[in-house]
Each structure stands twice: as structure tokens, then as C-alpha cells.
N, C-alpha and C positions, 0 to 999 in steps of 0.2 A: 610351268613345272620348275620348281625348285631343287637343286642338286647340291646338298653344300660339300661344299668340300672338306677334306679329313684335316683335322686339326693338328698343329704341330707334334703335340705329347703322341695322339697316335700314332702320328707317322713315326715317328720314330722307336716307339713300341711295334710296328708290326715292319721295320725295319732290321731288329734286333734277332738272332737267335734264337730259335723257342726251343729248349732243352726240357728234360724231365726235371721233375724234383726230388730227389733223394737225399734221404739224412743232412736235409739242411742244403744241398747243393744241387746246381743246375747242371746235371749228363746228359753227352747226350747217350742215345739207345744204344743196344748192342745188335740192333740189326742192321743198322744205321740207314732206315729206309726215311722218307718222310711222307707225311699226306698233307696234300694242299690245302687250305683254309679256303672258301670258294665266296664271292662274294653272292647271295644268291640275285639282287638287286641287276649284275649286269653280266654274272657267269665267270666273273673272272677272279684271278686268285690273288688275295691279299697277302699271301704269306704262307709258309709251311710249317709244319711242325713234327716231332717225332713220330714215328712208328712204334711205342712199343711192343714188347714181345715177352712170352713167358719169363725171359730172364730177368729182364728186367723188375718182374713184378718179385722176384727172388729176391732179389737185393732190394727191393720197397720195403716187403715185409720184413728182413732180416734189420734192416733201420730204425722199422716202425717197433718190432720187437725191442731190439734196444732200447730205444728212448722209454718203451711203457717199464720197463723192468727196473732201468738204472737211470742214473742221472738225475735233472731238474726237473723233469716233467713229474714223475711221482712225488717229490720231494715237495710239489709245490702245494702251500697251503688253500683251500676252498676260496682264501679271500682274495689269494693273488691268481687264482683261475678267472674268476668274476674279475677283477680289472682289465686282465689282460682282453678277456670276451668284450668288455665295454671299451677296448680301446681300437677293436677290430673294426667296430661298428664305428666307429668314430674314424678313422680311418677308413672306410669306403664311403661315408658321405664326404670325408674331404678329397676324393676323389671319384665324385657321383658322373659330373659331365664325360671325364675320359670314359669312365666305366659302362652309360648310356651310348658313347657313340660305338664304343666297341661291340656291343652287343648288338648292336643296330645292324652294324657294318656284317659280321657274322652270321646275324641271326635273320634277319630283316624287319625285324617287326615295327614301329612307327618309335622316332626317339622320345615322345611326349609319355608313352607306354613304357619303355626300358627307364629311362629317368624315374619317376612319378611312380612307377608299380615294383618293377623289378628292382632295381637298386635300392629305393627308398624301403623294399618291402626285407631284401640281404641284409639292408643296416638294421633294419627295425627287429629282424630276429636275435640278431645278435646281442641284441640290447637286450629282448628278452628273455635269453638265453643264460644273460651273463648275471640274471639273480638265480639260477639256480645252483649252481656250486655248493652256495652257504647253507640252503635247503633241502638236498640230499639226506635222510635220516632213516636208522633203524627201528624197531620200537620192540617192547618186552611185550613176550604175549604170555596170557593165564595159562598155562599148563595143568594139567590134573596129576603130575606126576609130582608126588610127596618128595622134597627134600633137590628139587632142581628150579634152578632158573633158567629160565630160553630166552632169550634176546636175537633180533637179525641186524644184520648189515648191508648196505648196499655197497657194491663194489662197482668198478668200472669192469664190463663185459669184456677188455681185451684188446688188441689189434683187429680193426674192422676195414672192410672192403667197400667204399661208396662209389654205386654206379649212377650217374646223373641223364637225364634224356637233355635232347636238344630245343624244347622247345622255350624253359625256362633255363636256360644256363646259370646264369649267377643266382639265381632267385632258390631253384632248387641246390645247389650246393651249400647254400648257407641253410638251407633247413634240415639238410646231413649235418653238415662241420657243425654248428650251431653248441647242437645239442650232446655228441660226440664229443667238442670240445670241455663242454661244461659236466659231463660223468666221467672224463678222466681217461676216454682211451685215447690210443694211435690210428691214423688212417693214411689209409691207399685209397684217395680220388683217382677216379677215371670217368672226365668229362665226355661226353658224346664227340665222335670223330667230326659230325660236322659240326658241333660250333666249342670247340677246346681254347679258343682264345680270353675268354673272358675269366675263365679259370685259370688261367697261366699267368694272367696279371695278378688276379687277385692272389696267385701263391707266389708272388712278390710282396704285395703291401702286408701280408701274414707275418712272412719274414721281417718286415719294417716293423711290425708290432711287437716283435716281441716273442713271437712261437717259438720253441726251442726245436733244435734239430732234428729230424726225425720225427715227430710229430704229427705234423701234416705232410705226406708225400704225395705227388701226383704226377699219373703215369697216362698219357696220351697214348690215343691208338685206337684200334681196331675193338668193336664188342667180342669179334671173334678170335683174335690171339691174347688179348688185354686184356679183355671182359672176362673169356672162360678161366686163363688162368687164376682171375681174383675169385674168381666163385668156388673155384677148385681148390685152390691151395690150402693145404693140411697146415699152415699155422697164420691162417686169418678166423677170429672165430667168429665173426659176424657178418653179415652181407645185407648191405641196403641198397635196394634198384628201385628207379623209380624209369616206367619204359613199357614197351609192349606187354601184354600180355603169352604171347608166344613165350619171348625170352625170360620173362617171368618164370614159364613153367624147366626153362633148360638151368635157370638156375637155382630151383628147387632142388633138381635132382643133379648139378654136380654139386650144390651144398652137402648133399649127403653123406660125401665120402667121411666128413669127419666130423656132422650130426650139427653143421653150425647155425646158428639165429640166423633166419630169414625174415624181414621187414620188406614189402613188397606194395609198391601202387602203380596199378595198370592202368588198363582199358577201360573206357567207357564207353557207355548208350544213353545217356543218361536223360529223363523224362522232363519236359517241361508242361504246367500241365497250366490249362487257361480253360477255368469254369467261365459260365455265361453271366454269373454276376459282378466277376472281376472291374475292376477300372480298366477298361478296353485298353485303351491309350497306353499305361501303362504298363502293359502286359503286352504287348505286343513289340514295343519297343525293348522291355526286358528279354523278352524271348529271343529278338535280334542281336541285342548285344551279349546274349548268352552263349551264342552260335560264332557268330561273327568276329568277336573279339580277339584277338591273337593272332586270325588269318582262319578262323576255327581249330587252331593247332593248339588244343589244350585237352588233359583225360575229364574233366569237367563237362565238355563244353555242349549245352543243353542242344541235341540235333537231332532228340526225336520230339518235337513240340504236339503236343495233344490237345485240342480245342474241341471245345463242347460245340456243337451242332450249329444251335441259335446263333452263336457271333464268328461263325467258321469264317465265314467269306469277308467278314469285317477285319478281322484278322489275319486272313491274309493277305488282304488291299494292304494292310496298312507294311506287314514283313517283305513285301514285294516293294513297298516306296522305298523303306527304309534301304535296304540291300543296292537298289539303284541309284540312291543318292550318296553312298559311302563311296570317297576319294581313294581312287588306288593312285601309288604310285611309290618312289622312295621312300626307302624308314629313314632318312635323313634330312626329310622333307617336314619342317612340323608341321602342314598342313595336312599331310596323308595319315587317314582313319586304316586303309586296308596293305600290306605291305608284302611282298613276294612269298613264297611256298620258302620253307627253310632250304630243298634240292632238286634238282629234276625228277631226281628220281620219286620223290615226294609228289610234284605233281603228277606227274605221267599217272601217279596211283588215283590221286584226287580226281583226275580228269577218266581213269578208267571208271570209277564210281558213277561221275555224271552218264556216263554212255551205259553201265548197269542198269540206270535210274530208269534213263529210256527205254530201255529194252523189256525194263519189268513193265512197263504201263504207269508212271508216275508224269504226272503232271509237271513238266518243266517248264515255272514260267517265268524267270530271269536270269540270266548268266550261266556259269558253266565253261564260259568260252576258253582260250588262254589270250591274255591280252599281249597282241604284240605292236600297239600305234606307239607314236609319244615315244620312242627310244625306247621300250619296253622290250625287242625282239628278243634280245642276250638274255633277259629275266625271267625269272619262275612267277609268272604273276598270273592270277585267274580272277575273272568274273565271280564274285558273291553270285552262289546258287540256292535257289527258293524251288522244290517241290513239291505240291499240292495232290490233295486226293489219292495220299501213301496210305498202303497197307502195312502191318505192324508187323509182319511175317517177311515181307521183302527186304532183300539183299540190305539197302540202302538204308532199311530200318533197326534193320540187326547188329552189320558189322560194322566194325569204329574207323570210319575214313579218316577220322583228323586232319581236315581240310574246311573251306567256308560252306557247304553244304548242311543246308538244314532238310527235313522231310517234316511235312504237317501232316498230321493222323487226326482226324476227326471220330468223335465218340459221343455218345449220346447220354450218358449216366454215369452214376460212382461209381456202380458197381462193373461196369462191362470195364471203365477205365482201368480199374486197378491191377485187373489181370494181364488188360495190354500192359501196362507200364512197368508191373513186372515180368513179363515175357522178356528176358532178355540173360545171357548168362553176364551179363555186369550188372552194378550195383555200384557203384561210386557217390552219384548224385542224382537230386532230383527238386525240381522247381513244384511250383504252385499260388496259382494266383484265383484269390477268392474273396470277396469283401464276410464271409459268413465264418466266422473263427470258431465256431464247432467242425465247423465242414473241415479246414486248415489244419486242425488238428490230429482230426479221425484218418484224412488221407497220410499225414506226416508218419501216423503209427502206422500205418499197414505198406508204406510202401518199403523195401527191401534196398535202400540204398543207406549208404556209412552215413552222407551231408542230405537235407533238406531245407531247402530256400524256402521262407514265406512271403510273398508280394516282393521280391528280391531274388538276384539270382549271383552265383559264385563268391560271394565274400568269403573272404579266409583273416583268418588272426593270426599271430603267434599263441594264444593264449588256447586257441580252440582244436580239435582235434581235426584231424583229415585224412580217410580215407575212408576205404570202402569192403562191400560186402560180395559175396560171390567170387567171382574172377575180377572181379576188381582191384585182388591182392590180399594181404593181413598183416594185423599192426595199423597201429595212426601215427600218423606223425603230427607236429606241433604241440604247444603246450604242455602239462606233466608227462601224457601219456609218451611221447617223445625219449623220456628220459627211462622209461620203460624197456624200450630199446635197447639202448645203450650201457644198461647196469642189472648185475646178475646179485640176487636175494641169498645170503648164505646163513644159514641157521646155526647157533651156537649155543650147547649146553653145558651149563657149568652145574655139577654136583655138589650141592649147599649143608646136606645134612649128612 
């Protein structure tokens, strides 16, 4: 086993003070509490960081207002928006390795995974991001009214509130800021409590780039003093979570108080489906790395697998080898494929699910355990879990563990499949794997989710939309739809005749 040790730039980054950022500067909190940064890997704490609190997020927005209203931010033309987005990105791959171990260290997930997906995928948006500026446009529309012209505008939607989850830290903050950045508003980040570090760096090299003050602010802390006051507060107009479905719905309804934009990606259940004339092999290894990938800590991540009858047990030989031959161990380790639970509290949930599983009658036929050999005891690490001969109606099948637990539901036909795999109140995503491309098709139309994978499972773009239907959330993020978000339509008629 491999442990490397933290590299010097780290160490002295989680060394340093970790303050808020406001109007350009690093405060600390007015409650002046702090919460620990927990490493999950061996339980122990890398560093602290603010507590914020209502006030705080008062003096965020009172910044953030500033800067959109007055100064250089508004002032600055589409083409010096776009440089400055492409220099962000340029500036988080010159510093990709710092940025991979800290997320690692944080987060746990494997460094070959934070390097290679998450960081390269923060720069890659940014990059995408940063042609949209020049292509923001209004257009004239035919009116039937004699003697007027109507033309629209797109504007920047305002001061916006971005709430990140913990399992993509860097990855999903840049697919907030991104595009925020490039329609022209201000924002209040607030990274998740447990992994705020990789956010607090990069609202360093922000500042190195170039962002004018007040611009980007970021407020650590709590979902429950931090969180509510941004979904609350009477002069943020916009709110983007991406998190529970629970806290999804509390922040619906304190958006309310002043009727703000709601952009929302939850929860998922999402269907992986494996017809009998699929390429086996292929399908059954996608179905694992569907489930699998992240620690299963992802709203994508395919863990209700449905397998047609005929190659049931083919298919599960083969998600039972795979699961048992994936390396747990350090996300520091580039040898480790499977890397700690992001908290205890994370697993304690994961590992109530496996005892769920049992209880309903599901066939557990690998892992589950918590691994504590190998210096793992301090760690949040679990056994990859494979359940067989699940019912589509059970606990395990239903509710979103976000954890490495997969459940296999076997089905006999199109028709019985479709209604299991929309039986669910999510909708996010959904897999399929079938060599007969009428078949690929007909199931893609009828199933109820935002994404549908063919013979492939979770790719994402900048270019392509992402999210989903049901309680899944609303609104996509990525690509134009993105910019959707971010910019409010105002119609204007000028009387010609």
C-alpha cells in the first residue's frame, strides 16, 4: 500500500488561514466559529475553515451587489469577459496537480480520477464557457402590430447564490461559476461543509486571474446557517443547488419569499438497462463502472441495473468479479480504483442501506463490509456491494444511497421493463445497452429521465445539457441551455409609425 505524502504547495496551503471571501478579500466570519476539514482517508483533520453565518452572507451579497451594479465588472466588454474565462482555465491546469491532491486529500476519491476528470473537466468548462460572452444575443421578432418594432435583450439575471455538493467539489463549482461568469452576474459560492477546500484555493487563483472584486464571493459553512441564508436572502435573485433532493425542496420554498430563479440537480435512481442481445462483456463492465465509479458518490450513478432474464446470471458473475477485484485504498495511492466514503456519517448511512438490503430479502453476494485491515481502521472505507434477485419496489431499489451499492432487477421484456424503470420519483438518468438500434431508440423515447446513455454510461460535455426530470430537479446545466440560467429576456418596443 502506497501512502504519498502531501506535497510541499499543499502543505503550506492547508497550513495557511482559510478565511471567507468577500469583495475581493479574505475575512474572517462574524461568528468566528470554525469547522474542520476531516481527512476521510484516516479521520483526521487537515485544517479548519470558517463557519459562516447569516451575516456574513449580508455583507457577500451587499459586495456582490456592488460589483454587478458599478464599477469594472459591468463596464467590461463580452470580449474581455471571454479572455479573462479563458484565462481561469488556463490557470487551473497550471495548477492541476496542487488542485488533484487537494481534492483527493478532502474528498477521497482516487488522484488518477480528481487529476484526469475533475480538474481537467473545471479547466475544460471554463474554456467552454469563455466563448460564450461574444454570443449572447437578442433578436427582432415579427410583431402584427402596425407601426412598432419589438426587438429582446438578454441581460445578466443579477446577484446569484451557488450551492455546490460534496462529491464533485471543484468540478461542479466551475459548472456554476462558468457560466455565471460568462452572462455577466455576481456570486455568493458556498461549497459543501465537508469538502470547502478546494474552493477556497481556487478563490485564490480567481483573484490571480484577474476577477474584479466582489465578483466571485465565497462563504463556507454550514447548509443550515449558510445555505438557508443564501436561498433566503431578499437580494440574491437566483439560486443554483446542486444536492439532495430533500434540501432541493427547502430551497424551493425559502426562494419564495422574493419569487427567485430556481436551477436545481438532485437525486437519483437511475436505470441501467442490459437487453440479452447486448455485447455481455461490455455491458456488464459498464454497468459496474456505472455504479462503482466515485465510491458510487455520484446523482448519476446507474444502481438500479435491470438485466433481461436470458443473461441474468452471466451478468451478475461477471458485476460480482468486477466489484471484488477493484483496489480500495488511499485516493493518494494512484494505484487505488475505490477510495473512502466522503464522512462517517456518509457511511454509517451506506452501511445502514446494506443491512436494509438484507432485511428486505435481496441477495447479498459481495461486500458491504467496512474495511478496517491495512491501516484502514480511522477510514470511511467500504467493501463494493453487489445485490442480486432485487425487487424494483424495495427500499434499496427506490431510495438514492449514494454509496458503492448496486441492486440487479431482472425483467423479462420491453414492455414489463419500462414501467419498472420508470417506477421511481427520480429521473436524472438512464443507461442501455443493446446491439438492435430500433430497440435503443424506442426505449430512449419512452423512458423519463433528463440523460440516456447508449451502449455507454455517464459521459458528460460542456457542450451537452445535464439534468433531469421528476424530482430530479429543473433546469440543465452545461452548454447554451446553461446560459439560460443565468440571463433574464427583456422585451422592448419602440413605436415607429
Amino acid at each position: 500500500m502506497i501512502k504519498t505524502e502531501v506535497s510541499p504547495t499543499v502543505s503550506t496551503f492547508l497550513q495557511q488561514e482559510k478565511r471567507l471571501l468577500i469583495g475581493g478579500e479574505w475575512v474572517p466570519s462574524l461568528s468566528g466559529k470554525k469547522i474542520p476539514a476531516i481527512n476521510p482517508a484516516d479521520g483526521k483533520v487537515l485544517t479548519y475553515f470558517e463557519a459562516g453565518n447569516e451575516e456574513d452572507v449580508n455583507r457577500a451579497v451587499e459586495a456582490a451587489r456592488k460589483a454587478f451594479e458599478t464599477g469594472e465588472w459591468p463596464a467590461m466588454t463580452p470580449l474581455e469577459r471571454e479572455k479573462l474565462l479563458w484565462k481561469i482555465a488556463e490557470i487551473i491546469e497550471q495548477h492541476a496537480d496542487e488542485l488533484a491532491e487537494l481534492e483527493t486529500l478532502d474528498n477521497g476519491k482516487p488522484i488518477s480520477n480528481a487529476l484526469n476528470i475533475d480538474v481537467a473537466g473545471a479547466s475544460n468548462v471554463f474554456r467552454y464557457y469563455a466563448g460564450w460572452p461574444t454570443k449572447l444575443r437578442g433578436e427582432t421578432n415579427p410583431v402584427s402590430r402596425s407601426g412598432y418594432l419589438n426587438y429582446t435583450m438578454r441581460e445578466p439575471v443579477g446577484v446569484v447564490g451557488q450551492i455546490i455538493p460534496w462529491n464533485y467539489p471543484l468540478m461542479m463549482a466551475s459548472w456554476k461559476l462558468a457560466p455565471a461568469l460568462a452572462a455577466g452576474t455576481t456570486i455568493i459560492l458556498k461549497p459543501a461543509e465537508q469538502t470547502s477546500l478546494s474552493a477556497l484555493r481556487l478563490g485564490e487563483l480567481l483573484i490571480e486571474a484577474g476577477v474584479p472584486a466582489g465578483v466571485i464571493n465565497i462563504i463556507t459553512g454550514t447548509g443550515a446557517e449558510a445555505g438557508t441564508a443564501i436561498s433566503s436572502h431578499p437580494g440574491i435573485d437566483k439560486v443554483a443547488f446542486t444536492g439532495s433532493t430533500t434540501v432541493g425542496q427547502q430551497i424551493m420554498t425559502a426562494g419564495s419569499s422574493n419569487i427567485k430563479k430556481i436551477s436545481l440537480e438532485l437525486g437519483g435512481k437511475s436505470p441501467n438497462i442490459i437487453f440479452a442481445d447486448a455485447d455481455i462483456g461490455a455491458a456488464a463492465i459498464g454497468a459496474a463502472e456505472g455504479i462503482f465509479y466515485n465510491m458510487g458518490q455520484d446523482c448519476t450513478a446507474g444502481s438500479r441495473v435491470f438485466v433481461q432474464r436470458e443473461v441474468y446470471e452471466e451478468v451478475v458473475e461477471k458485476i460480482v468479479s468486477y466489484a471484488k477485484e477493484l483496489k480500495i485504498g488511499y485516493g493518494t495511492d494512484p494505484s487505488t480504483q475505490i477510495g473512502p466514503i466522503v464522512s462517517a456519517r456518509q457511511l454509517d448511512r451506506v452501511m445502514e442501506y446494506v443491512q436494509i438490503g438484507v432485511e428486505e430479502g435481496a441477495r447479498l453476494l459481495t461486500g458491504g463490509n467496512r474495511v478496517t485491515k491495512d491501516s484502514f481502521d480511522n477510514g470511511y472505507f467500504i467493501e463494493p456491494a453487489v445485490f442480486a434477485d432485487v425487487k424494483n419496489t424495495m427500499r434499496i431499489a427506490q431510495e438514492e444511497i449514494f454509496g458503492p451499492v448496486v441492486t440487479i432487477i431482472p425483467f423479462e421484456n420491453e414492455n414489463t421493463l419500462i414501467n419498472q424503470a420508470n417506477d421511481s420519483i427520480y429521473g436524472l438518468g438512464a443507461g442501455i445497452w443493446t446491439r438492435d438500434v430500433s430497440k435503443a431508440h424506442s426505449v430512449a423515447k419512452q423512458l423519463k429521465a433528463g440523460m440516456v446513455w447508449i451502449n455507454s454510461y455517464g459521459t458528460v460535455d460542456p457542450a451537452a445539457p445535464f439534468g433531469g426530470y421528476k424530482m430530479s430537479g429543473n433546469g440543465r446545466e452545461m452548454g447554451e441551455y446553461a446560459m439560460e440560467l443565468y440571463t433574464e429576456i427583456k422585451s422592448v418596443w419602440v413605436k415607429i409609425g
